[in-house]
C-alpha positions as CSV (number, residue, x, y, z in Angstrom):
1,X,105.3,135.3,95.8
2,X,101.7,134.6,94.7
3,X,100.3,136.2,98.1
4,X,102.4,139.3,97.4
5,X,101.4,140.2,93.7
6,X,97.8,139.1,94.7
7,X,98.1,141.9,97.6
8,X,99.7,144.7,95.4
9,X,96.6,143.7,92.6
10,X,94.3,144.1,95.6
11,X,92.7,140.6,95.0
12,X,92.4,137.7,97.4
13,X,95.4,135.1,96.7
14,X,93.5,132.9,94.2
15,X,90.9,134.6,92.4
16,X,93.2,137.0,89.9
17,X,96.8,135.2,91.0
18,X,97.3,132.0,92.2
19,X,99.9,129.1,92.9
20,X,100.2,125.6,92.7
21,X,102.8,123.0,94.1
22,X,103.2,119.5,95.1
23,X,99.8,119.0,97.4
24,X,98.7,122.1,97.7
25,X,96.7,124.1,95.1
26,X,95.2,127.4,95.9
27,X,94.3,129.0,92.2
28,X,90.6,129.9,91.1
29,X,89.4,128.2,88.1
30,X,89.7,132.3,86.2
31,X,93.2,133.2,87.6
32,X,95.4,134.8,85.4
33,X,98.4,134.4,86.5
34,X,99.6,131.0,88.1
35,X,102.6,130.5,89.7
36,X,104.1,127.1,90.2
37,X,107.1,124.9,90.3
38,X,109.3,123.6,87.8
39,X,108.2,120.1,88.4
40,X,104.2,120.7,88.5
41,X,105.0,122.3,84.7
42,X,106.6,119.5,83.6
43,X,104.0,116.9,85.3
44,X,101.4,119.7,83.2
45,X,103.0,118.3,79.7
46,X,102.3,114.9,80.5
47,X,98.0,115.9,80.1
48,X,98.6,119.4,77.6
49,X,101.6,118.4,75.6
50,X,101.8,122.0,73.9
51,X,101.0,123.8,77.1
52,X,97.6,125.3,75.6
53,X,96.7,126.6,78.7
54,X,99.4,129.2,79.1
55,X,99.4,132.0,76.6
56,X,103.0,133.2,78.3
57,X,105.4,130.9,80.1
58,X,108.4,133.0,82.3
59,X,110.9,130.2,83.8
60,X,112.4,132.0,87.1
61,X,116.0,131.1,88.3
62,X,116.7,129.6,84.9
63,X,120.0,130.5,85.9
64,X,120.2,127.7,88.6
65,X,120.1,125.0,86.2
66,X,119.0,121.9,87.6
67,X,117.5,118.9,85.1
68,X,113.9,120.1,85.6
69,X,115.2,123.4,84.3
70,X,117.0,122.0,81.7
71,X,114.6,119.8,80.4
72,X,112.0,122.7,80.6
73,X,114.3,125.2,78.2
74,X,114.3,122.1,75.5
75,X,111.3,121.3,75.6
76,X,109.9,124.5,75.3
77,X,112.2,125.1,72.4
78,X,110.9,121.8,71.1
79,X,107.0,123.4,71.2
80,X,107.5,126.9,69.8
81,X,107.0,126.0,66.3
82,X,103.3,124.3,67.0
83,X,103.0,127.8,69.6
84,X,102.9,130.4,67.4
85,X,100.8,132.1,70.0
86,X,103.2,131.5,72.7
87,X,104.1,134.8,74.0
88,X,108.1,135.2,73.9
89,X,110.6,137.5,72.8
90,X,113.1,138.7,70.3
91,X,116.6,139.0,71.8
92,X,120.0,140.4,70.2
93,X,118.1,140.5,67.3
94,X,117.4,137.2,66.6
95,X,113.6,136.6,64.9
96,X,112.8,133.2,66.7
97,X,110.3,133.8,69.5
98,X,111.3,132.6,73.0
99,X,109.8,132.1,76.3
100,X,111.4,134.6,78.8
101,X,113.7,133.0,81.2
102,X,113.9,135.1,84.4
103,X,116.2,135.7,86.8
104,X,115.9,137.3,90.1
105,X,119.8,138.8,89.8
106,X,120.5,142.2,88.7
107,X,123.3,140.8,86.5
108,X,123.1,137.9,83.8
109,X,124.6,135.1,84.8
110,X,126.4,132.5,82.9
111,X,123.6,129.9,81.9
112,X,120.5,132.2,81.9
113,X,120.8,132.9,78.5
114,X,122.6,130.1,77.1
115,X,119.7,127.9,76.2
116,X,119.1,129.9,72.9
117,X,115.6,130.7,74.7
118,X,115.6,134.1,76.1
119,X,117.4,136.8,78.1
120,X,117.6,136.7,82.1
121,X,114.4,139.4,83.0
122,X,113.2,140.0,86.5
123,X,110.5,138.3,88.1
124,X,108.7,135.1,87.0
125,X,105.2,133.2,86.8
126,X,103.6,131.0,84.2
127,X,100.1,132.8,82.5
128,X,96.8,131.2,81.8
129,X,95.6,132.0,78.7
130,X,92.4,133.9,79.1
């Protein structure tokens, strides 16, 4: 996915977008968009507890819910309040900020939405602050 949104920004895979999974690391130190896998984010709290890097968070599949997942949705509810910053978004009118949980489907699917975090959007990818 990296390689494709890199190609339609006409940028080499890297320098503007980026990815990064278990081994393998392919993401210039000024990328602005990183995309990686549940379980790199999570290992990413252990050494940035409130995720200071990332000025926008989208978790893709959330509708798959596995623990990673899971754990990921709470915990990210647990950081809001310190993340006022933390890009999100204000769904069925509700005035708490959320991280955007994204799904691929054209319809919502039962558990996308159920973690009080966010509606089901398309696409996904975790942002660097820059």
């Amino acid at each position: 996915m990296a390689k494709r949104i890199a190609e339609e920004l006409n940028t080499p895979l890297g320098e503007v977008v980026g990815y990064k999974v278990r081994f393998q690391d392919r993401l210039s130190r000024d990328a602005s968009v990183k995309l990686m896998t549940d379980g790199i984010l999570l290992a990413e709290t252990q050494g940035d507890p409130d995720l200071r890097a990332y000025d926008t968070i989208i978790i893709d599949e959330a509708h798959e819910r596995s623990l990673n997942i899971d754990f990921l949705l709470g915990y990210l509810r647990e950081i809001l309040p310190r993340r006022p910053d933390l890009k999100g978004d204000r769904h069925l009118g509700h005035h708490r900020r959320r991280p955007l949980c994204a799904s691929l489907c054209r319809r919502r699917r039962a558990g996308a939405g159920d973690h009080g975090l966010g509606p089901a959007v398309p696409g996904g990818a975790a942002l660097p602050s820059v």
